[in-house]
ZAMARGU-4260 file (C-alpha; in steps of 0.2 Angstrom, whole numbers, plus 5000, padded with zeros to 4 digits):
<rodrens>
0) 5000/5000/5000 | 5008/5018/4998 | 5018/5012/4984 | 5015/5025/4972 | 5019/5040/4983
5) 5034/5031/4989 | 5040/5030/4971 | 5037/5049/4966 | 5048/5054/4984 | 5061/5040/4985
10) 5067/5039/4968 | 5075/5059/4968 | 5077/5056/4989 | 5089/5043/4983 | 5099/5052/4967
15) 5101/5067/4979 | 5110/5054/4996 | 5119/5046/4979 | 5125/5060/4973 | 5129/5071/4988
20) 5138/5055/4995 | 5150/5053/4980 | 5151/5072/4979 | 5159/5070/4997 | 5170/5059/4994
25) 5178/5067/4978 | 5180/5082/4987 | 5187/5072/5001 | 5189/5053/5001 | 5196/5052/5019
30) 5179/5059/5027 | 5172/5043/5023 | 5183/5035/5030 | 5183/5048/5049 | 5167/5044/5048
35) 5165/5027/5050 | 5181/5027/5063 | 5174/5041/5074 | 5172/5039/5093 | 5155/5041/5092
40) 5151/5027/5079 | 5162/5015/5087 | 5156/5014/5105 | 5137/5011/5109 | 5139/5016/5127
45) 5150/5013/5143 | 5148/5004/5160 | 5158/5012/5174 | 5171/5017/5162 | 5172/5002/5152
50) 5167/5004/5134 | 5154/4995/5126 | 5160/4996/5107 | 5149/4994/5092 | 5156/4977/5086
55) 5153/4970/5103 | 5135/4977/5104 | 5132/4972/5085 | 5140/4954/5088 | 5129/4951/5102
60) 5114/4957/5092 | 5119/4945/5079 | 5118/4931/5091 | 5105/4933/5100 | 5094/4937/5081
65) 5100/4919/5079 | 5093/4910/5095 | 5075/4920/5091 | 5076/4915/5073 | 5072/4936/5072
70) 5055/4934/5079 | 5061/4953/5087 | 5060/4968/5081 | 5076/4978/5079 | 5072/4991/5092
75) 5067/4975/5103 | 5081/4967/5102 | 5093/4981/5104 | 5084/4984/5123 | 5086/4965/5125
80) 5104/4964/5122 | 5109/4980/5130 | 5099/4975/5146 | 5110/4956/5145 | 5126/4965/5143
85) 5124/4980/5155 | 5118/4966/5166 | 5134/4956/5164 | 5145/4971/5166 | 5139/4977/5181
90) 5138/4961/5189 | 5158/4955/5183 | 5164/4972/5188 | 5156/4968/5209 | 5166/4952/5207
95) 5181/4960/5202 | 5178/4972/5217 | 5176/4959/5228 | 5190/4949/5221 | 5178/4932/5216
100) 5183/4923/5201 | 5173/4911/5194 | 5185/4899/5185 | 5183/4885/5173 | 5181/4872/5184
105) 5167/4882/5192 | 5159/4883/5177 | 5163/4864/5172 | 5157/4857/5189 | 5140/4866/5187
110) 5140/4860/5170 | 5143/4841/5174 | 5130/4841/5189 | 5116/4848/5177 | 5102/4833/5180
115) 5101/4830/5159 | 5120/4828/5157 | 5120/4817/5172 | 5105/4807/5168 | 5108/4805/5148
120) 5113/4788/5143 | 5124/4794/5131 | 5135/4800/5146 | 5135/4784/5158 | 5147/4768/5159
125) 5141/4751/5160 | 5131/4751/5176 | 5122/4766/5170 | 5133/4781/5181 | 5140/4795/5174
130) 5156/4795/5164 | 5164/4810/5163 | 5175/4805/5150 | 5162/4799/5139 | 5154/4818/5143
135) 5172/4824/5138 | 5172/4814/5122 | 5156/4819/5116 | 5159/4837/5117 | 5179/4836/5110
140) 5170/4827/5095 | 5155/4839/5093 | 5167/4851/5093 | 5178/4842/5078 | 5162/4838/5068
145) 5146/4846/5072 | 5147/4866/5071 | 5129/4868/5074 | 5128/4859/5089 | 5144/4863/5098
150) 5138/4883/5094 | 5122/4876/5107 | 5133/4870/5117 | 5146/4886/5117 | 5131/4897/5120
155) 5126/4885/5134 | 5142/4886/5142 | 5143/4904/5143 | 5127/4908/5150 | 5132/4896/5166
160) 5147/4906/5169 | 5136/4920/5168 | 5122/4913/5178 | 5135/4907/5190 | 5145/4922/5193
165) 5129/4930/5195 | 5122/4919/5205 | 5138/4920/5219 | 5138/4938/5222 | 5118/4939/5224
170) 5121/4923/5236 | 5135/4931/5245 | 5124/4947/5248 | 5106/4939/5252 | 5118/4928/5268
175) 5118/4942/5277 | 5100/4947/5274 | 5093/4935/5288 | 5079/4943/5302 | 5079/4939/5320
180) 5064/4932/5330 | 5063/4949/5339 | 5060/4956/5324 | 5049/4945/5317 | 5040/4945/5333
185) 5039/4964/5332 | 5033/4965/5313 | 5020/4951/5320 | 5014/4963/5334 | 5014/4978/5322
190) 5003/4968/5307 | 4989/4961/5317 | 4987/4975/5331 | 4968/4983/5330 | 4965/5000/5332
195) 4949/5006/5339 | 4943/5026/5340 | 4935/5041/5334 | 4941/5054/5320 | 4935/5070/5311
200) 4937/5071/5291 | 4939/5088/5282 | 4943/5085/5264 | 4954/5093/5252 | 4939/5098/5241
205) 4929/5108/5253 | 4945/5121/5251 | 4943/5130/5234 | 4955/5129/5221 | 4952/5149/5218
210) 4958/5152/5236 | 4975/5144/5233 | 4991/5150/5220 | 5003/5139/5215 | 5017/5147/5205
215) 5031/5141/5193 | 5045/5145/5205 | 5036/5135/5217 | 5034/5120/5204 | 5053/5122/5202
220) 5059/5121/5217 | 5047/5104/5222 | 5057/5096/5206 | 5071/5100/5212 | 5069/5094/5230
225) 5063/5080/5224 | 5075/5079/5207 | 5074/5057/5211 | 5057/5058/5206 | 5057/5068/5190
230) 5073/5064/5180 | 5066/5063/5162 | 5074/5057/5147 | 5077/5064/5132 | 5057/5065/5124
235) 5050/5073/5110 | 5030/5080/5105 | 5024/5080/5091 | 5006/5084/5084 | 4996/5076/5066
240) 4985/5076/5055 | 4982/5058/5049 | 4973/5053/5031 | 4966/5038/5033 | 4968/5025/5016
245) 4951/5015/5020 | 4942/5007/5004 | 4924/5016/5002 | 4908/5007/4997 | 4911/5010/4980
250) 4929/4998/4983 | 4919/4984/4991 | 4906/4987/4977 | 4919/4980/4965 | 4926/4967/4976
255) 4910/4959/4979 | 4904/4959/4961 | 4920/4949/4957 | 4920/4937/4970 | 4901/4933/4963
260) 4908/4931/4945 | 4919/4915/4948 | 4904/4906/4959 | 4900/4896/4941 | 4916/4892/4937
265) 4919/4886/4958 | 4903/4876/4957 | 4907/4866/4944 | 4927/4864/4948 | 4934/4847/4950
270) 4951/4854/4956 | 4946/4868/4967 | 4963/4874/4974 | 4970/4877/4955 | 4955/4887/4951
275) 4959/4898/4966 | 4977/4896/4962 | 4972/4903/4944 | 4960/4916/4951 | 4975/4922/4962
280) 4961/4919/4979 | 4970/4932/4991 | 4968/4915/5005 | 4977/4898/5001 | 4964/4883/5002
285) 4963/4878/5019 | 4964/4858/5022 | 4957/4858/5038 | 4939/4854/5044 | 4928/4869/5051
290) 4915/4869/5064 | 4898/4878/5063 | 4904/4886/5081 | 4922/4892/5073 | 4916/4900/5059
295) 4907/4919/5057 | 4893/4918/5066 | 4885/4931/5058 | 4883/4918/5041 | 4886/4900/5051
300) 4870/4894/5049 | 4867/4897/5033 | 4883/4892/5027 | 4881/4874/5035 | 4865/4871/5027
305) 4877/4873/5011 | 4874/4855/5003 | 4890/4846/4997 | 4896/4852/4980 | 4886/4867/4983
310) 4893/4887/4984 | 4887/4900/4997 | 4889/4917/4994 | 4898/4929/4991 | 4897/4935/5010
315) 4909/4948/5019 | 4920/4938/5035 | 4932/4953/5041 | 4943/4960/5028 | 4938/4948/5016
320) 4922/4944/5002 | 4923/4928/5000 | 4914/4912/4991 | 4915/4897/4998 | 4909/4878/4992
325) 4908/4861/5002 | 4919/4850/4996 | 4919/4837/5010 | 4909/4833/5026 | 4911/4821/5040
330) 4906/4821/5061 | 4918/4822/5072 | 4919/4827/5093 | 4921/4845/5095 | 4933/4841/5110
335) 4944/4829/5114 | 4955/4821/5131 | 4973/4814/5126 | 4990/4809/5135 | 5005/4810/5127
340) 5023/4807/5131 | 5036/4817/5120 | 5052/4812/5114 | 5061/4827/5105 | 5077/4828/5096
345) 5088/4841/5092 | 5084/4853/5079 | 5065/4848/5086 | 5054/4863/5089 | 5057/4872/5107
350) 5068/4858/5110 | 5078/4862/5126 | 5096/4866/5125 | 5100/4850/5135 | 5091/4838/5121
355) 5108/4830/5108 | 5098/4815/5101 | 5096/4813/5085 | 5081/4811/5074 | 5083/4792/5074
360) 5087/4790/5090 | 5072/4798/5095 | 5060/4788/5082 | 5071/4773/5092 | 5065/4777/5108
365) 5047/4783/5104 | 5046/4766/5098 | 5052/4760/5112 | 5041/4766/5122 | 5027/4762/5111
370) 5029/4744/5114 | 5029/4745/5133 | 5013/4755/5136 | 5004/4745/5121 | 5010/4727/5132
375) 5006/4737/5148 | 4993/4754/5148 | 4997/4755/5164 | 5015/4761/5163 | 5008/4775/5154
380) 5007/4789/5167 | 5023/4783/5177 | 5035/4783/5159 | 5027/4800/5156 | 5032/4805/5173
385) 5049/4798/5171 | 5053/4804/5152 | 5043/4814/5143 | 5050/4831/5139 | 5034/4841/5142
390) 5035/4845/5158 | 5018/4851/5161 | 5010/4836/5156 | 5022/4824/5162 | 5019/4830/5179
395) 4999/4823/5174 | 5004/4807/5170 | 5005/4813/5152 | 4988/4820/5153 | 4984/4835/5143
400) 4964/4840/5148 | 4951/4844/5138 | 4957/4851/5121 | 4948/4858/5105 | 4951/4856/5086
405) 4962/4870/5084 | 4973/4870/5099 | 4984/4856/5094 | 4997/4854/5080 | 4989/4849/5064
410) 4997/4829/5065 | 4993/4829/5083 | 4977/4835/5081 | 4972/4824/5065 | 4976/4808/5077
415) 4965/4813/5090 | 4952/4819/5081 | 4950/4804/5068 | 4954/4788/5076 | 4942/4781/5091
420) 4944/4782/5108 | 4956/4772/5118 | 4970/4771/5100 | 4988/4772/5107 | 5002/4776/5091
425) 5017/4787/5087 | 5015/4805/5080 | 5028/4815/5073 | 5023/4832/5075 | 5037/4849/5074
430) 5039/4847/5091 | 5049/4828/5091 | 5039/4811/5093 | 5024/4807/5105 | 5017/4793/5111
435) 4999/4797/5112 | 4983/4790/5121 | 4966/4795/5117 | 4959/4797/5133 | 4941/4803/5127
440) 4930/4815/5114 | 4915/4821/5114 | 4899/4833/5105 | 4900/4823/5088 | 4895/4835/5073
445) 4893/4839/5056 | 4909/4845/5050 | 4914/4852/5033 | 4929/4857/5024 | 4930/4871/5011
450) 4936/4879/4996 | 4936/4897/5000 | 4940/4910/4987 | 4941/4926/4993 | 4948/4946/4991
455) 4952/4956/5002 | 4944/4973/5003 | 4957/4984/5000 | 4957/5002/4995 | 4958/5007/4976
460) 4971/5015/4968 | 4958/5032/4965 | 4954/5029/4983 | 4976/5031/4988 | 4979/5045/4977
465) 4962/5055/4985 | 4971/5053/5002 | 4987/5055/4995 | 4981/5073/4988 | 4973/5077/5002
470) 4988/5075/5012 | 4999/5084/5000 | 4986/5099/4999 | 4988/5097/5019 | 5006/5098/5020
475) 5006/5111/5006 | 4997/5123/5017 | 5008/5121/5032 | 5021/5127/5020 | 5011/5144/5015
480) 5008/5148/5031 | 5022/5142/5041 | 5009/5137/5055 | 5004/5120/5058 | 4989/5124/5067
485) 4982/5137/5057 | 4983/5127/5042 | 4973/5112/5052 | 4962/5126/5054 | 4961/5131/5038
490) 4959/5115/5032 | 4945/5108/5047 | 4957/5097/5054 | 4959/5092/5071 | 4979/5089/5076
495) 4981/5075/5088 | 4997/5074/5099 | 5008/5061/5103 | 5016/5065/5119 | 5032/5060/5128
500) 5039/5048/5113 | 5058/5041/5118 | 5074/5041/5108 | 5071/5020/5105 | 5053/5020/5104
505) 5044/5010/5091 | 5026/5016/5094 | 5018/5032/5091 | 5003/5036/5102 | 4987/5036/5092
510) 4997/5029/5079 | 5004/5013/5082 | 5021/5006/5077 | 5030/5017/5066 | 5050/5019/5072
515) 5051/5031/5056 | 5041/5045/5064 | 5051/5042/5080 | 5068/5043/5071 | 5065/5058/5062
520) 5055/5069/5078 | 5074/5065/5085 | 5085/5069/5069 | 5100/5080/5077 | 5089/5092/5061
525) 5073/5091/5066 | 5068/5108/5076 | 5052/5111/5084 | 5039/5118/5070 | 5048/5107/5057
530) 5034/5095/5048 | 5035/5081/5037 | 5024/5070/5028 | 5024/5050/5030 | 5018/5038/5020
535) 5014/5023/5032 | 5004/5008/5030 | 4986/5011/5027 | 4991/5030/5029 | 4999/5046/5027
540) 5004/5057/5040 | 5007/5073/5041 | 5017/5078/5060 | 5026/5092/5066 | 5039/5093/5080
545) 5030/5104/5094 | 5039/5099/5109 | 5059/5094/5114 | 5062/5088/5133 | 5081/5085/5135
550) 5088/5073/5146 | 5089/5078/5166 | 5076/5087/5176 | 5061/5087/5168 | 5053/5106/5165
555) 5040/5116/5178 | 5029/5117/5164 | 5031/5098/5159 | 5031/5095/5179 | 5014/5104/5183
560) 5003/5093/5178 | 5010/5082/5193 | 5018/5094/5206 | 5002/5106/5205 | 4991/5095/5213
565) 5002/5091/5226 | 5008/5108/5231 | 4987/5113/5232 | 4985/5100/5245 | 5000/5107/5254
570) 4992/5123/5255 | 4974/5119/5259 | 4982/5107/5274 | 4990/5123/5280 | 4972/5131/5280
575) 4963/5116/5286 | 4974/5113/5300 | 4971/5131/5308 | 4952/5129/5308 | 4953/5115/5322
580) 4953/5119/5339 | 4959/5113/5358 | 4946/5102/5366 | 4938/5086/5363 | 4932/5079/5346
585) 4912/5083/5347 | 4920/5101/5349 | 4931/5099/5332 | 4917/5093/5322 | 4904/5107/5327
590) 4916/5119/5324 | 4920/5112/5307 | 4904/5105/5302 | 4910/5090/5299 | 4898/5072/5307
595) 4911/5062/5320 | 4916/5045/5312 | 4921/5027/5320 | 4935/5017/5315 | 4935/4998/5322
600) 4949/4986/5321 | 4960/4995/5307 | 4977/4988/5307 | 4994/4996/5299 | 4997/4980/5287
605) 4980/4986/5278 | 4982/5004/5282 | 4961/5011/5278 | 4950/5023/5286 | 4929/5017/5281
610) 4920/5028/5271 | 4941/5037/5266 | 4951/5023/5259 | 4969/5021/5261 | 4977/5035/5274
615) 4996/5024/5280 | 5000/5043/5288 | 4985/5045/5299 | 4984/5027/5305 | 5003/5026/5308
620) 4999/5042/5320 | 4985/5031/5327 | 4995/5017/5330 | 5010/5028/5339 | 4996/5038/5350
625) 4993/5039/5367 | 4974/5029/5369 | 4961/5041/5374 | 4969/5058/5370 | 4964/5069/5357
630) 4976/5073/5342 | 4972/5088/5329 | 4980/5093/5313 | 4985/5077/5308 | 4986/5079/5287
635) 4984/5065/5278 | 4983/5059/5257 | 4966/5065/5256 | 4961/5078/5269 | 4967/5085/5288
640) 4961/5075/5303 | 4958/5075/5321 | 4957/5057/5330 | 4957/5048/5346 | 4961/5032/5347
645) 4949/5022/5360 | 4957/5004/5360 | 4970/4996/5354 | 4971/4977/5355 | 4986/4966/5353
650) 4985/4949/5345 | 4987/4934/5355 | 5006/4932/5356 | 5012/4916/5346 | 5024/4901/5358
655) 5034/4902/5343 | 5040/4916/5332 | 5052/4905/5322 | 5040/4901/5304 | 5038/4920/5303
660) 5055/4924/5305 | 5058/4912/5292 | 5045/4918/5280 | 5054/4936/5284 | 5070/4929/5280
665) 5065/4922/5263 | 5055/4933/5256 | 5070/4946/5258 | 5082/4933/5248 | 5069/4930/5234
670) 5072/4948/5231 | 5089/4946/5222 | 5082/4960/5206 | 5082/4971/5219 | 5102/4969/5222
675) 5103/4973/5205 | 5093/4987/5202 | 5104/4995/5216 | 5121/4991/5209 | 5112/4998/5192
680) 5106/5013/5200 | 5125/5015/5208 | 5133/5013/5191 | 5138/5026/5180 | 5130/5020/5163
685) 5131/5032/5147 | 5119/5025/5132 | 5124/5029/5114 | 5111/5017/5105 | 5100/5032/5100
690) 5114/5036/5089 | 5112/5019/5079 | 5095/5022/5077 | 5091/5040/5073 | 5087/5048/5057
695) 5101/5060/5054
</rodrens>
């Protein structure tokens, strides 16, 4: 879509970077050459003064695009891999500091007591222990013979050394993060003490906006106080018109007659998927058989009351006309029950890292096994427990619930969809070989399969170039008067912004996922009031730059929206708390006119006042008060208070405090992300990858 408007600009766009590139270098060849050597290309960022170059970042990238078979997007990736080696620097750096050194037999140890190298046959002597030798041996001629698989295994190795170096420090760190039994006797006492009492509300609201300022200068200086809380990155705003490439009714007119003009020729086919094949249908024949209930349910009935050899339509499903004939129907159980017990193999789909049989050796055991649960149905479950490489199932006896038509794989599926209840056999599938048992199906019914021919409705050509003028004529007007807005407003346009977009971002609010607009709103040439037009898919766009945040301290006027609040409440608390008075509550309320309210059993771990909501502030004064004595002025997240508390009742004390402490303790270890987000936070990190990824 967008092709022809792509043409007319990219054909001079790319004569002009042609020609002002070889321009350059006659003048002078060696800029090319600077260029590409420069500091600033060569180093994608730096980790407490150790650089991270680009060959590095872009080896790294290369990798990990091979492990996801690039089922990432480049921006995606890049965070991925930048977050994996900032990670890894940070963490090498502490061991350094601390003078740990994980060392090859480290890593080899951890290797060789991995369960799957331990437990594989391939790996284990005579009377079925391990053998590290064999192991050794295996790997020296993988090494020799098998590039593919020693890479696994190279990657494999590396990412325990990683792991394991990791792995130490946050060890070392979480031993000394224990908790005593006075402490968890204390956090006991302080989580399940009830507070009893009386208190006085005056809310926010009931001050006027009108009778409180809030100045810039004051905005700045809360920022500032409180700089940890507003740090920004570099962000940028823009504002667009978008024109919309949508095909009218005149579009799906034309469609639908043409769908209607092969139903003849469909009908009386004998080789339906060449006729669509030849009619260049827009979807491929689908071999599978559909189900009333999977089908649009807006035409489902009628279009299984189709007879066989008969054509329905041509009816609208989505973005498609479509014509569809019955070329087969059978019954079969909406829903079936299976076990199965998978065997992969290397190279199998999702295949664990630790899996280095091959393809036959798999179809060997499969077999195996097959013969030992067709002699015996009981050892089913306990071989699946034992073998099978699905974990989640395997852990079921191999049972995998109640499944539908369309969850499985299409051989996996076929078997337990066609053949009767209680049929044991071995199915290949992508995923290795399983032994499957069909447990039970159920709801037999008409199913059909069909010969679909369909178009998509998509805009015409006349359709494109209307939006395409229209966005020209837009953009044209932004130029004459050198004001984005008033052109929109010459033009009855409403701009929509997109607010607060970052230096790697893929998506533009309102927009979606378009990294182009991103990259140019921050060329190093793009300035605020700057405009360009986009072609994008099913659109074009025409954006201006209004906004520029740079990296630090984000602005008062930015901050505002945030602070303002913040600082109102500040000021009405200060008004609020004068209009209390000495004396007993019943005296505060009258005075304020304000009803007296009861609070029962409220406890710190779930700090709420009824009929307020959460308030930590005011029942932490509550807990530390004195019982019976009145307290005033007590500001809180949603209004002033006044309280006293009347009761406060301790829970039963436990013989034992030794499980919470425990609990305590644990909960504090599992919290190792939190180590690491403090040695990031300490770090000096300095991130270059915009530069990769901008416009200009």
């Amino acid at each position: 879509m967008a092709v022809l408007s792509k043409i007319r600009d990219r054909s001079l766009f790319l004569i002009l970077v042609i020609g002002l590139a070889l321009f350059a270098f006659v003048l002078d060849p060696s800029t090319l050459t600077d260029f590409f050597n420069s500091s600033k290309i060569n180093e994608v960022g730096e980790v407490n003064g150790e650089t991270i170059s680009r060959q590095e970042f872009v080896n790294e990238l290369d990798q990990y695009r091979q492990q996801t078979g690039g089922r990432t997007s480049d921006i995606q990736a890049a965070r991925i891999v930048w977050d994996n080696m900032l990670r890894k620097k940070i963490y090498d750096k502490q061991l350094v500091d601390a003078g740990i050194t994980i060392g090859e037999e480290d890593v080899w140890n951890e290797i060789i007591s991995a369960p799957f190298v331990q437990n594989n046959p391939q790996y284990q002597n005579e009377v079925g222990q391990f053998d590290e030798d064999k192991f050794k041996k295996f790997l020296a001629d993988t090494k020799e013979n098998n590039e593919v698989l020693w890479g696994q295994w190279s990657n494999y190795m590396n990412q325990v050394r990683d792991n394991a170096g990791t792995n130490t420090y946050n060890n070392l760190v979480t031993a000394g993060l224990g908790a005593s039994l006075k402490e968890s006797e204390f956090q006991y006492l302080i989580d399940n003490t009830k507070l009893t009492g009386q208190f006085v509300y005056v809310p926010y609201s009931s001050v006027p906006d009108s009778l409180v300022t809030v100045t810039r200068s004051e905005i700045e200086s809360y920022v500032k106080a409180n700089e940890k809380d507003f740090k920004v990155e570099d962000m940028r705003d823009i504002f667009y018109v978008e024109f919309k490439i949508e095909p009218t009714k005149e579009d799906e007119d034309a469609i639908k007659a043409e769908v209607a003009g092969i139903a003849n020729d469909l009908k009386s086919s004998t080789d339906e998927k060449l006729l669509l094949s030849e009619n260049d249908s827009d979807l491929d024949m689908n071999p599978n058989f559909q189900f009333e209930s999977y089908v649009n349910q807006e035409i489902s009935k009628d279009l299984f009351a189709t007879k066989l050899g008969d054509v329905f339509g041509p009816y609208k499903d989505k973005e498609y006309f479509k014509l569809s004939k019955v070329i087969e129907e059978s019954r079969m159980p909406d829903s079936a029950r299976a076990s199965h017990i998978l065997v992969p193999y290397i190279g199998a789909q999702r295949a664990a890292a630790d899996i280095t049989r091959s393809k036959e050796a798999a179809k060997k055991m499969a077999d195996s096994i097959f013969n030992i649960v067709k002699r015996n149905k009981k050892k089913f479950a306990e071989i699946a427990k034992e073998v099978s490489s699905d974990r989640g199932s395997a852990e079921k006896g191999g049972d995998l619930d109640w499944f539908n038509y369309n969850r499985m794989t299409p051989a996996f599926r076929d078997f337990c969809f066609t053949e009767r209840k209680g049929k044991v056999d071995v199915v290949e599938t992508p995923f290795g070989y399983h032994i499957i048992r069909i447990d039970d199906q159920k709801n037999f019914q008409r199913v059909v399969k069909l010969a679909t021919y369909a178009k998509q409705i998509l805009p015409s050509e006349k359709t494109e170039n209307a939006a395409y003028t229209k966005a020209q004529e837009f953009a044209l007007e932004v130029t004459n008067t050198n004001d984005f807005g008033l052109a929109a407003k010459n033009k009855g346009y409403a701009p929509k912004p997109a607010v607060g977009m970052k230096t790697l971002d893929e998506n533009v609010p309102g927009l979606g996922n378009h990294r182009q607009v991103v990259s140019w709103a921050f060329g190093s040439e793009t300035n605020i009031g700057d405009f360009k037009r986009f072609d994008l898919e099913g659109s074009y766009v025409v954006a201006t730059l209004s906004g520029k945040t740079a990296k630090g301290l984000m602005s008062p006027e930015k901050a505002t929206p945030r602070v303002r609040p913040i600082l109102l409440n500040e000021k009405k608390a200060e008004i609020l708390e004068d209009r209390f008075v000495d004396g007993d509550l019943q005296a505060n309320a009258k005075e304020l006119k304000v009803a007296l309210r009861t609070a029962n059993g409220v406890t710190l771990k779930s700090p709420t006042l009824p009929g307020i909501g959460l308030e930590p502030k005011v029942i932490g004064a509550m807990y530390n008060a004195e019982v019976n004595k009145v307290y005033t002025a007590i500001v809180g997240q949603k209004g002033v208070f006044a309280f006293k508390v009347t009761k406060k009742e301790e829970p039963v004390a436990l013989p034992n405090y030794e499980t919470n402490r425990k609990q305590i303790a644990e909960a504090r270890r599992r919290m190792t992300f939190r180590i690491y987000n403090a040695l990031k936070e300490a770090s000096e990190i300095e991130d270059n990858r915009a530069m990769m990824y901008s416009s200009n």
